[in-house]
N, C-alpha and C positions, 0 to 999 in steps of 0.2 A: 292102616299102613301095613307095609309085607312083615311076613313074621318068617324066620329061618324053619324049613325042615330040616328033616336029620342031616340029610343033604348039604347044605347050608355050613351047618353045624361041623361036621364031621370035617370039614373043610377048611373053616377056619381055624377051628381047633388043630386039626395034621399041620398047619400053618406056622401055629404060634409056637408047635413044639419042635418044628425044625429051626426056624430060629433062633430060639433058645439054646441050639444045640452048636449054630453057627456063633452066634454071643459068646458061649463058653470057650469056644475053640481060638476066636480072636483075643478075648482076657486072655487066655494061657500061652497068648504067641505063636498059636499053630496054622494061625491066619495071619497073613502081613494085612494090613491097610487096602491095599491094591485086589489083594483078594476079596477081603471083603466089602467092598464098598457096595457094585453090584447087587449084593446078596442084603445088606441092610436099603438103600435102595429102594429093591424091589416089596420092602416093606413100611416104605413108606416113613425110615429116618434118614436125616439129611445131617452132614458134620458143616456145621456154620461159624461165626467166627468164633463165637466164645464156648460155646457147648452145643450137643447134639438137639436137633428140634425133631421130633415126631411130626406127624401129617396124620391124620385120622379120616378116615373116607365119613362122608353123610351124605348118601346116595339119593339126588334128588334136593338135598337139603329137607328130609324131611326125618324129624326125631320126634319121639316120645319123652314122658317124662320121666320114664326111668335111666333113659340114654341117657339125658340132660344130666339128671342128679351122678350119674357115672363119668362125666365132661368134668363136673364141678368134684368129683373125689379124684380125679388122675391130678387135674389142676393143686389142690392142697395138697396131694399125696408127694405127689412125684417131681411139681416142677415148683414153682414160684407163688403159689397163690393165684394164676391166673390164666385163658387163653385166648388165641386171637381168632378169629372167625374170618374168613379168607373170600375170594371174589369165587371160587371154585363152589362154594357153599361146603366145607372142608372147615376142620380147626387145627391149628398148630400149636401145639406145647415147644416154648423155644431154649428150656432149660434139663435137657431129660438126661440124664446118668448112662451111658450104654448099659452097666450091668443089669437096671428098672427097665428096658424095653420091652424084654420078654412079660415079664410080669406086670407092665401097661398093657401089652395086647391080651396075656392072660386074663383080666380084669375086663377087659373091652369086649371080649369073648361072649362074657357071662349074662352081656345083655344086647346082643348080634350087632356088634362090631369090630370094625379092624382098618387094618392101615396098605392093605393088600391097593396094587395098583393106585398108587396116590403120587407115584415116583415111578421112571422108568420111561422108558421108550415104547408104550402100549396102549391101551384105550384107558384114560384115566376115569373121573369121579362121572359118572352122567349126570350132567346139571338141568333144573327147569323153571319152572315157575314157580314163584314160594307163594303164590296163590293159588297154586293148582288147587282145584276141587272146591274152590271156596267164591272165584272170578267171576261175575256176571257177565264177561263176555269173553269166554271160553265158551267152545263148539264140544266138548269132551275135556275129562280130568287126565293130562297130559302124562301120569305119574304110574298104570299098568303100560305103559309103552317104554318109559325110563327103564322101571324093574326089568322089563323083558329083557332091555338093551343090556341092561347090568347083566342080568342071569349070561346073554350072549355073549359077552365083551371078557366075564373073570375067565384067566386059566384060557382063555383063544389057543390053542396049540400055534395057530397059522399066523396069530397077532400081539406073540406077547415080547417079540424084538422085530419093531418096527423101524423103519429108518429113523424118527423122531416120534416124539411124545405125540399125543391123539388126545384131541377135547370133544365131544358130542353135548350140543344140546337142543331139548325136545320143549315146545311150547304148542299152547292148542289156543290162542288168542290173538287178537289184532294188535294189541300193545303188546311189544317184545319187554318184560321186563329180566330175562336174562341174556341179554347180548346174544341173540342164539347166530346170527348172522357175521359176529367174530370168530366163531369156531369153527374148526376142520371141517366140520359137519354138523349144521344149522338145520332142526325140522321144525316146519312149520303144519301143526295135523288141520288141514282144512276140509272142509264141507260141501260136495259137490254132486249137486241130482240125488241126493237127500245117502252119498256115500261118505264117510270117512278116509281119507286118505292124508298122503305128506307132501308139503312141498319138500322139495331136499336143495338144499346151497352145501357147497363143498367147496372149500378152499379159503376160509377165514381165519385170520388170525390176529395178534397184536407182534411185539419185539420189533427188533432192526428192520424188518420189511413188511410194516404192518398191512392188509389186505381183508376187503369185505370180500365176503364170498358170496359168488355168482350162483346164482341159481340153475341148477345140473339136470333136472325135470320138477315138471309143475303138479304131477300128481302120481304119486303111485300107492296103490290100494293098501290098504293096512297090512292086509293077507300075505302079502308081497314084501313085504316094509325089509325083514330081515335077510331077505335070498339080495334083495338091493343094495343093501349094504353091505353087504359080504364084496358084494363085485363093487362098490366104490374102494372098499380098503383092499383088497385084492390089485386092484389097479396101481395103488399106489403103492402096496407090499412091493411090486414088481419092477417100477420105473421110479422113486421114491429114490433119492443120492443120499448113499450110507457112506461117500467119501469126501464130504464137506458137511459139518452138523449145522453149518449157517444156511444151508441150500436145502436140508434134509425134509422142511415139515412140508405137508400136501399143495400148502396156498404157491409155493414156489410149483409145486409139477403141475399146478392146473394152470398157473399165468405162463410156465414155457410153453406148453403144447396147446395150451387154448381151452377155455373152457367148453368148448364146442368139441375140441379132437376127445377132451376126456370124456367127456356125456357119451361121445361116440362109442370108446373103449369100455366104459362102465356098461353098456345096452351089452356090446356083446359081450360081456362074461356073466351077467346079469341071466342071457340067456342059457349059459352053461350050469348057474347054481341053482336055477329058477328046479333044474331038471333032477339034482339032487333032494326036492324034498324037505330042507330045512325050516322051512316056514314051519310056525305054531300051530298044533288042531287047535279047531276054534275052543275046544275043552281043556286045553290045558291054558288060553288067552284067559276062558271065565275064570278058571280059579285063581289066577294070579290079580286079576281085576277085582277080585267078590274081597280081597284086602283092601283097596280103594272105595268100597261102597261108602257114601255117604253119611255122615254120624245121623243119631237119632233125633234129629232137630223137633224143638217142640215146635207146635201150630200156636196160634193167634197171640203171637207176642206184639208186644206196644213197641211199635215205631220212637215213642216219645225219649226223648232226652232232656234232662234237664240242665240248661246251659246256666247256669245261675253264679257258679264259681266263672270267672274270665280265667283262670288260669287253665281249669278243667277245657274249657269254650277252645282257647285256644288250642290245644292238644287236640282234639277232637276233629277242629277243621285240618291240621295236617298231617295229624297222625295215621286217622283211620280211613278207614278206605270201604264202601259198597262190597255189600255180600248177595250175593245170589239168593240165599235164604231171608227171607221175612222174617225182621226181628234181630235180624245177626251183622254182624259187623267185622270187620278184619283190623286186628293191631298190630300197626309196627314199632315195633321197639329200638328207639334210635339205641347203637352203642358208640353214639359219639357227639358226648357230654364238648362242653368247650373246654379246652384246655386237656380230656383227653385222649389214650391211643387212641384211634378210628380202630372200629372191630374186636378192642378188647373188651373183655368180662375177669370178674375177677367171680372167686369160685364159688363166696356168695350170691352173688349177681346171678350166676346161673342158676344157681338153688331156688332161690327167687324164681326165675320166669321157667323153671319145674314146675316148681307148687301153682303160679297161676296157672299153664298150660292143663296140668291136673284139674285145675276147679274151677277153669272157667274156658275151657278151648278140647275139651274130649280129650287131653291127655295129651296132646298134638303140639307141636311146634313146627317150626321150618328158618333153617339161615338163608339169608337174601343174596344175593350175585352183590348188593354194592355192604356188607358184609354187619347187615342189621342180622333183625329177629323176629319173628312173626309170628301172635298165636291167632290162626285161622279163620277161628270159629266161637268168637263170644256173642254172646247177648247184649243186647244193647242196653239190657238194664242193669246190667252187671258190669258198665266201662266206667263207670265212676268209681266202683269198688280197686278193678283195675288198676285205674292212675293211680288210684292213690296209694296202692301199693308200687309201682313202679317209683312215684315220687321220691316214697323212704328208702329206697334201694338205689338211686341215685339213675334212675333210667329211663325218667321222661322227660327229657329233649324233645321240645315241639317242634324238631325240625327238618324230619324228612322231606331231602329231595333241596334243600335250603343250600348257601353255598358252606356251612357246616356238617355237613353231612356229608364226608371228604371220604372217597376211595383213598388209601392208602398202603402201599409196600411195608416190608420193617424196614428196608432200607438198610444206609450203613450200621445200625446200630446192632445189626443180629446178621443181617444177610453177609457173606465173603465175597458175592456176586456185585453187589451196590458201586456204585464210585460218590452216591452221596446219600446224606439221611434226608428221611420222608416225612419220620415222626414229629419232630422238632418246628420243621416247615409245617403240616398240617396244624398242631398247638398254636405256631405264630399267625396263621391266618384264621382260623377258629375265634382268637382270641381278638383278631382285628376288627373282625365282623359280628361277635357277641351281642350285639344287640338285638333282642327279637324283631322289636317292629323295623330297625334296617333290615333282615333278615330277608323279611317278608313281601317288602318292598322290594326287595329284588326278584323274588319268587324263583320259579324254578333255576336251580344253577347246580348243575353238578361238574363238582371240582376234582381231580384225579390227581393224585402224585405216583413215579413211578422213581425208584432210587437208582436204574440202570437201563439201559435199551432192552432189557428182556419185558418191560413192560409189564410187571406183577398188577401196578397201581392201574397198567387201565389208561394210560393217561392220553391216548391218543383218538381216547372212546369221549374224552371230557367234553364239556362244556368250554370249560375251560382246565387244561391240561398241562403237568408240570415233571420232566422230564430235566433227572440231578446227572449231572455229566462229572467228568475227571477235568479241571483244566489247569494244566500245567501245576497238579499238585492241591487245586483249591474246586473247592466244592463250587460246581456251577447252576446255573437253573435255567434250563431253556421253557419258553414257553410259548402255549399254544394255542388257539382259540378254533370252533367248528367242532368239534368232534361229536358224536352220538353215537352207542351202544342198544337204542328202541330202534324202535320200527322206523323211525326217520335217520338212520343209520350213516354215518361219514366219520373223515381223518379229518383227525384234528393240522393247522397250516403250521409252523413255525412261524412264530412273528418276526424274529432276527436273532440279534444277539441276545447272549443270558445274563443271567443277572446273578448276586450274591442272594444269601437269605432273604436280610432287609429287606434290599431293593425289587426280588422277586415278590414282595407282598407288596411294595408300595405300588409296583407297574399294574396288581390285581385291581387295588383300589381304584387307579384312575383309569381303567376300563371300565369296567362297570360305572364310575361317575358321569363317564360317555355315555354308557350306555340307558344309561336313567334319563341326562338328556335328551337323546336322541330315539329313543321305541315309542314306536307305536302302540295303539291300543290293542291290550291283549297279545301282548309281544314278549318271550321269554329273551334270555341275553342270549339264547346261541339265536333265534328268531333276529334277532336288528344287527346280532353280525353277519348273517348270510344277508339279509337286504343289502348293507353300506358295504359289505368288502372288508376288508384286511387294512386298507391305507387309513382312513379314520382314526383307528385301534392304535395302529403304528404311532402314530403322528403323540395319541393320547400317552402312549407310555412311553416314548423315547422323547420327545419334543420336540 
């Protein structure tokens, strides 16, 4: 993974000590509120209902295990004993002190991190594959392309007050496993007459007007990649409405003028940066890449496992996932036990999948887009050691991808944005659905909550999708069925009216009850809802 130069370094550090300086000045009243809002911000703290939350950038979602054990010391130090791990591949501490800021990024410093661009109106975290470099059907490791984009995106002079926020993410796979097709700017790095190049989609998003984005050209050469990009954010720098922030993000200027008029606008400025030069020598691309090379994988490892524990058997067929490497295997670490938060870790827990990462994944980990954990790169003879230490750490949930395995918001419990909680509603259907083998039986089902129209949870990416509304005072739940954030990519439909807590779990159950009836062989539940339609479903949960 990348390692800061001085460069790096000098930069973050100059960072943490002007805030510090802006911290003091607000404690001592020389900053109203309004002043400093901005300015903390742009570093990534947010004032939520009960106390300040920090954001912490993981670029790519990819960390070490020293990062890790640094996650797990701000957690006990600073906040509550714990943190949440976010759909951005990002962590949030939601109890953080103003006066501890500075001396959280100070700390965060010491092993190349920080909270720089995680907030703001600029290109926020670059997110990708948490299997990069590990994916048997990845074309290339997507993750010297992220870096680049990082290295390109911190400190933009021309992009750091955008009309609205900016999401980028980079995938080199046929399976989208990070929504890359939700965001502003979705690359897809493909393979063409034995070239590397991107597809690029521009104009994705979730909230109030959620929108897949259209694909803006089908290939542009790697070489290329960043004078392209300049002139897609360029485009919108310039026609981008910074006089409505509901109108403001890319996906609204590519559906007014047409995704055609912008492909158009983007060629010709495309032309103009192409002539400036900014592209990468291909020797400054190796070196940033020769940080991605490969771990030292051993040769002629045993395929074999032994399946002989059912509990171990069961984890295995939904935990892990095919490696590229002979002998190797990828685990995901659910963090979301039944009954709790989706995405939290408490500070042990993260210590914990340190020390595995350390001893059995090259030191390596990665956060997931639906807001697991992943170590990379184990042996296959070494996953049994694994479980069982995930077991005693309370973090092996055999059920990725299950409908427990719930995107979720904090919702009203932390957010001042919310109009309902997410937490609560994820516990009560976790808890509804606890059964493994129902579980399993229903097979793939991802369930999203989002606690407001901004859409944190995702929920319009779900499978099945739940979206907490204000109604007249009372927490409401609309819900939603279709949606997908892979490669099979759609909005999720509004079924009708919403529901209370209860009733929003009970209308879950009896879809799905439908839905068991009624699929076909080898049919997921958003599969037999796009066959039957929306009326079926209705009929099931309203009567």
């Amino acid at each position: 993974m990348y390692k800061y130069d001085t460069y790096d370094q000098a930069a973050v550090d100059a960072r943490v000590a002007e805030f510090r300086d802006q911290v003091e000045r607000r404690l001592s009243g020389a900053l109203s509120e309004d002043q400093f809002k901005p300015l903390r911000l742009m570093n990534g703290l947010y004032l939520q209902l009960h106390a300040y939350m920090l954001r912490v950038a993981i670029p790519y979602g990819t960390l070490d295990s020293r990062q890790m054990r640094m996650l797990a010391h701000v957690a006990r130090t600073y906040d509550r004993g714990y943190g949440h791990f976010t759909t951005r591949q990002n962590i949030q501490y939601n109890w953080i002190k103003l006066e501890d800021a500075p001396d959280i990024l100070a700390e965060l410093a010491t092993v190349e991190m920080h909270a720089i661009q995680t907030s703001g109106n600029c290109i926020r975290n670059i997110s990708s594959d948490q299997y990069a470099g590990a994916a048997a059907d990845e074309v290339t490791d997507p993750r010297p392309w992220a870096e680049l984009l990082r290295q390109w995106s911190s400190f933009h002079p021309e992009f750091s007050y955008l009309p609205r926020k900016f999401k980028i993410a980079v995938i080199a796979a046929g399976e989208d496993r990070a929504a890359m097709r939700l965001h502003d700017i979705g690359i897809e790095i493909v393979e063409r007459d034995g070239q590397h190049g991107a597809r690029v989609f521009v104009g994705g998003g979730m909230g109030r007007t959620p929108m897949i984005a259209p694909e803006i050209r089908d290939f542009v050469p790697l070489a290329d990649l960043l004078s392209y990009l300049e002139a897609c954010l360029r485009v919108y720098n310039r026609y981008g409405r910074r006089d409505n922030m509901y109108k403001a993000r890319i996906k609204i200027l590519v559906h007014e003028i047409g995704a055609a008029d912008y492909a158009r606008q983007v060629e010709e400025e495309f032309a103009h940066v192409k002539a400036l030069g900014i592209d990468l020598p291909a020797a400054e691309f190796e070196r940033i890449a020769a940080f991605f090379a490969p771990p030292a994988f051993e040769t002629g490892l045993s395929e074999t496992i032994d399946r002989s524990d059912p509990d171990f058997a069961l984890w295995l067929d939904q935990n892990v996932k095919p490696h590229k490497a002979p002998g190797y295997a990828i685990v995901n670490i659910s963090l979301k036990p039944v009954g709790g938060i989706p995405g939290d870790a408490s500070a042990e827990q993260i210590d914990v999948m340190a020390d595995l990462a350390e001893r059995y994944s090259f030191g390596e980990a990665r956060v997931t887009h639906a807001q697991n954990i992943v170590l990379p790169h184990v042996r296959k003879a070494d996953l049994y050691a694994v479980w069982q230490a995930l077991a005693e750490a309370g973090l092996a949930e055999a059920n990725l991808d299950l409908i427990s395995d719930i995107i979720a918001c904090p919702g009203l419990d932390y957010c001042s944005l919310a109009n309902a909680r997410s937490i609560p509603l994820a516990q009560k259907i976790a808890t509804r659905f606890a059964d493994p083998a129902r579980q399993r039986e229903l097979g793939e089902l991802k369930l999203k909550i989002s606690g407001c129209i901004n859409a944190c949870g995702h929920h319009h990416a779900g499978h099945i999708g739940i979206l907490g509304v204000d109604k007249k005072g009372t927490e409401n739940y609309q819900l939603s069925f279709g949606g997908s954030g892979a490669e099979d990519v759609s909005l999720g439909k509004i079924t009708g009216p919403g529901f209370d807590e209860d009733g929003v779990v009970d209308a879950i159950e009896r879809a799905t009850d439908l839905y068991l009836a009624r699929r076909e062989a080898g049919e997921r539940f958003v599969d037999t809802y796009r066959r039957l339609g929306m009326e079926p479903f209705k009929e099931a949960i309203y009567g």
